[in-house]
Phi, psi and omega in degrees: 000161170260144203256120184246124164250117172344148160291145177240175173286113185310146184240139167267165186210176174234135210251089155272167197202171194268157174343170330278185169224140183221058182102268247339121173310110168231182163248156138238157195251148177272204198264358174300317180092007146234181223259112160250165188241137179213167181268137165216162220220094171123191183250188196267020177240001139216143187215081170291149191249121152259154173277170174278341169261040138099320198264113164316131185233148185227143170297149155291150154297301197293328226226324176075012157260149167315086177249151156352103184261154147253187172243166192287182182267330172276031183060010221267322190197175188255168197220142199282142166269010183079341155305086205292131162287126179215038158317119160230146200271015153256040198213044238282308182298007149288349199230149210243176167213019189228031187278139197255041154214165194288175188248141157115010223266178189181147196250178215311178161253011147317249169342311168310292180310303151325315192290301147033270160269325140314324175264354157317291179303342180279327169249017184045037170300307203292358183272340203271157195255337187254344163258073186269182176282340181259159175267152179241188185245117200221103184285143167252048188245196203016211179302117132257132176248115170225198194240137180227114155264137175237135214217147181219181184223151161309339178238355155236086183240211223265162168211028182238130155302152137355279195305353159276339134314285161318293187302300182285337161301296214229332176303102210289324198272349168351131126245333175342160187351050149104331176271157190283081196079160163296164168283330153332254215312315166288312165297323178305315219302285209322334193255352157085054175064022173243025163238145153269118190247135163245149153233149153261140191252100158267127155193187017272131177255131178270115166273143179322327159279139166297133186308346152323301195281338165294311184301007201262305165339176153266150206276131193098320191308293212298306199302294199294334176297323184301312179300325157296310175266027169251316193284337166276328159285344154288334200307294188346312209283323154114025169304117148294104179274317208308329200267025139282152193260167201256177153259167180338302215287017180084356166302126159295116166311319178200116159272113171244145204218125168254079141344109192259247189044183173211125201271140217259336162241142218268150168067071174204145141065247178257068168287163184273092202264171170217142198209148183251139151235106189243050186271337180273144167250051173276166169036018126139013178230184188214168215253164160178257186290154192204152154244170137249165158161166236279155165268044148255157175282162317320153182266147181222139204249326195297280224292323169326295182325295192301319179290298190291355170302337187260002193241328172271345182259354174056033173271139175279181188277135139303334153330167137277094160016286176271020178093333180278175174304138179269333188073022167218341187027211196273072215218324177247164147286320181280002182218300149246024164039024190029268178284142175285359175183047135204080195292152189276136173289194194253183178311155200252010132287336164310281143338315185266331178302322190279001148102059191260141123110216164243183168217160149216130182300119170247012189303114160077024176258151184216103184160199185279127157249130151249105203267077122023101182273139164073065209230018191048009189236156197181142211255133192277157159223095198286153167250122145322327177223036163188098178318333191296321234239123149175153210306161136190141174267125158230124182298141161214130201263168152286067174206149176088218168275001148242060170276357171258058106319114171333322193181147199242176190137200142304104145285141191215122203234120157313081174244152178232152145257053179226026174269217182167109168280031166235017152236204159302342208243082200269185163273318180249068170255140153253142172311140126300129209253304147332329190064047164202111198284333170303329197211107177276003185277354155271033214237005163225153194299138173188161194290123188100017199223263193239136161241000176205140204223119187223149169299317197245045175249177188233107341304180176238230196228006159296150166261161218319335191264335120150022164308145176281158198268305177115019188266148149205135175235124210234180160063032181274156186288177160294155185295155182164167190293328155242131187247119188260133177194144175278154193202131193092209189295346187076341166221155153333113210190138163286171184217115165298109160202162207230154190224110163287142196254323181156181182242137188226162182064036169284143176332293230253018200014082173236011166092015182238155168274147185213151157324121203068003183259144186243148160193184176250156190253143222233136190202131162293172135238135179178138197266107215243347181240191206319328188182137193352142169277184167262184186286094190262180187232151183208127258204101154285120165201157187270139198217178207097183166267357154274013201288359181259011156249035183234143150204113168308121174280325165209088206289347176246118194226160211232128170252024165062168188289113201276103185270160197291137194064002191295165216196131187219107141328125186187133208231154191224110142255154188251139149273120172255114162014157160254358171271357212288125227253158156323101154129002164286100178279124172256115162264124185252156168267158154222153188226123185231138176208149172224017151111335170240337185238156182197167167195156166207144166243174185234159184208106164298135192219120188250072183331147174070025166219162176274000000 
């Protein structure tokens, strides 16, 4: 039932926490029953342990102590060498160097991808609709209400009051061990006061099992049983569930479900997860998306955060799984969510899908920006001829809630939403001001680092097809609470941009290209900046390794002086082969200059589809 308790004096305990991990120093206990420090590197549905000096580490299955691993001979897993760890980091003679196998090792990346997906599947991650790997544009504003179970063991039992509970859910004034607010109080920060995020606090619940016997389970089993029968025992209490807020399908937007005990093998048993259960029914609503994490002291505010980004802002992880660079560290909440108890807000595509903050369109601006840091607000660079794919910039300073952020300065983040940040093609990247995604403490522009983002700079501001985007942002200023800088030509000028609008006039008109068909390809031209162009030209041609199954009938088209806001209509036909086969992508260039200004766009054609 729920509970009001007095404050008591706080106990310590030692606090592992959910994904991700990138080094972070933790202890675990051998079977001795004493304490090593060890590393840990991924998230919870795959995780590898170094020892601190550099050697890969394994729980034994057999022996149940932290030993040395190697790798199998197919490489598929790591296999204990019966070498016991026994690192501790105020202790530099605990620790080895003189083991005759390498150190940092990991098995393939085939396996990783299995093991992966499996433990996705151990925790029904693939039924839920709000953690896909893409984001939608999903306002987050006003009263949310969700729900906190606080869970106890018969061998782990609670040394936190109830109401410390409550105070880290809801208490606008949180301070407790060191963190910056409540979780409440951080969706208000992040959100510029438009959201009130609550929870209601029930506990303490004794499960029925010793936290011995969950950990024994495969990872999530144990979690999802608890969360079911906690959840039926709120029922019991005579709890309206209806009075939480639901998503569309009738699912509780958020259930965090807090635990105490500390699982003792990492991605194993009650490791801390976030998972759907959609099995409880009350009041006309139903169970669905969930996190865990731990119910010890000290209580941390990051992963609670991070975790519920996905359930109430429906942001995917921006990490990599697998382990590899993500190119955001702690840059993001979603992604390594910077101080442990002062978390970093998300990405400002993240922030802008929730209708948070400002957006102000610079496409095609040409001229002074002062750009005002940590301000909800952040400036766009649309691609014209894919609504998916585009820049945004935000100054950002290291104070406030972003003071664990890597680096202050310009950020300027390359989003597509047709991307995906578990593959090559993320959704979400940021430019490196360094050109090095391995190292964020350079990663943003400013006067002594990078001053400039460009077509021909390093990186540079093409998009993703590798077209010029047309952004140049140059001349950035020094870091700072206003940040000054230019963006375009620096002068008066026209600004070139070119749109494919479509194919029109095919031989058999079914709006398609076919082997033997001549028909026409249809292009805006148009001017966007400041003044006339001079008398341009636009130019069509087929390029690739397909280009001899194309032929431009007038590959030159004259649009004439171009006026500032003008639009120019302009049709090229093209012939396709008769050799040309179904399903052959054809590539056209088009180039519009008028002898001092130039852009070009590329356009893919998969003959024989619509």
């Amino acid at each position: 039932m729920k509970k009001i308790f007095l404050f008591i004096m706080l106990f310590v305990s030692i606090n592992i926490i959910a994904a991700p991990y990138n080094g972070k120093i933790l202890q675990f206990k051998q079977p001795d029953g004493s304490f090593v420090d060890l590393k840990l590197f991924g998230t919870e549905f795959y995780m590898r342990a170094e020892g601190l000096d550099g050697y890969t580490l394994i729980r034994d299955a057999k022996t149940n102590w932290i030993c040395y691993a190697k790798l199998s001979e197919n490489n598929n897993e790591l296999i204990s060498t019966g070498i016991i760890y026994k690192g501790k980091k105020d202790n530099g003679l605990t620790l080895r160097n003189d083991l005759n196998f390498p150190k940092h090792i990991d098995i393939s990346n085939k396996s990783r991808a299995e093991i992966i997906a499996k433990n996705k599947k151990s925790v029904n991650l693939n039924e839920q609709l709000v953690l896909k790997n893409k984001t939608l544009v999903h306002h987050v504003i006003g009263n949310i209400k969700g729900l906190c179970i606080v869970v106890d063991f018969s061998d782990e039992q609670a040394v936190l009051p109830i109401t410390e509970f409550d105070n880290f859910c809801n208490d606008l004034n949180y301070i407790n061990f060191g963190n910056n607010g409540s979780l409440r109080k951080f969706y208000s920060d992040i959100s510029g006061g438009l959201v009130d995020y609550q929870n209601v606090v029930y506990g303490y619940y004794r499960a029925p099992l010793t936290f011995a016997e969950y950990e024994q389970m495969p990872m999530g089993v144990g979690a999802q049983q608890i969360l079911e029968l906690a959840l039926n025992w709120i029922e019991s209490t005579g709890f309206d569930f209806s009075t939480l807020t639901t998503n569309p399908d009738g699912s509780i937007e958020a259930i965090n479900l807090m635990y105490t005990g500390v699982a003792q093998t990492w991605s194993q048993g009650m490791w801390y997860h976030q998972g759907y259960y959609g099995g409880f029914y009350a009041d006309g609503v139903h169970s669905g998306a969930y996190n865990t994490s731990p119910a010890n002291s000290p209580l941390e505010l990051a992963t609670v955060a991070h975790e519920n980004g996905h359930m109430i802002g429906k942001w995917p992880d921006t990490y990599k799984y697998d382990g590899s660079d993500d190119g955001i560290g702690s840059f993001d909440l979603m992604c390594w969510m910077g101080d442990y108890y002062n978390p970093v807000p998300p990405n400002p595509h993240f922030w802008t899908n929730a209708g948070w903050g400002k957006v102000v369109d610079l496409t095609n601006y040409n001229g002074i920006n002062n750009d005002t840091a940590n301000t909800l607000t952040c400036y766009k660079y649309k691609n014209l001829n894919d609504t998916n794919e585009f820049f945004l910039i935000e100054n950002f300073r290291q104070i406030s809630r972003y003071a664990s952020v890597p680096d202050e300065g310009l950020t300027i983040w390359h989003i597509d939403r047709s991307g995906d940040n578990q593959t090559s093609h993320n959704e979400v990247y940021l430019e490196h001001a360094n050109n090095d995604i391995t190292n964020h403490y350079d990663a943003c522009f400013h006067f002594g680092l990078n001053v400039e983002f460009g077509e021909t700079t390093t990186p540079n501001s093409n998009f993703y097809n590798g077209n010029p985007s047309g952004l140049r942002i140059w001349d950035i200023g020094n870091s700072g609470n206003i940040m000054t800088y230019k963006l375009g030509a620096g002068q008066a000028a026209p600004t070139f941009n070119l749109q494919y609008v479509n194919i029109a006039n095919d031989n058999n008109a079914n709006g398609f290209l076919e082997a033997s068909e001549s028909a026409d390809v249809n292009v805006n031209a148009s001017n966007f900046g400041q003044i006339n162009s001079g008398n341009a030209t636009v130019t069509c041609s087929a390029i690739g390794a397909n280009a001899g199954f194309v032929t431009v009938n007038n590959p030159v088209a004259n649009a004439g002086i171009i006026n500032v806001s003008q639009t120019i209509p302009l049709a090229f036909n093209i012939t396709i082969s008769s050799l040309t086969s179904i399903g052959t992508v054809i590539d056209l260039k088009f180039l519009i200059s008028d002898g001092t200004y130039s852009t070009y766009i590329t356009k893919s054609i998969v003959i024989g589809v619509q």
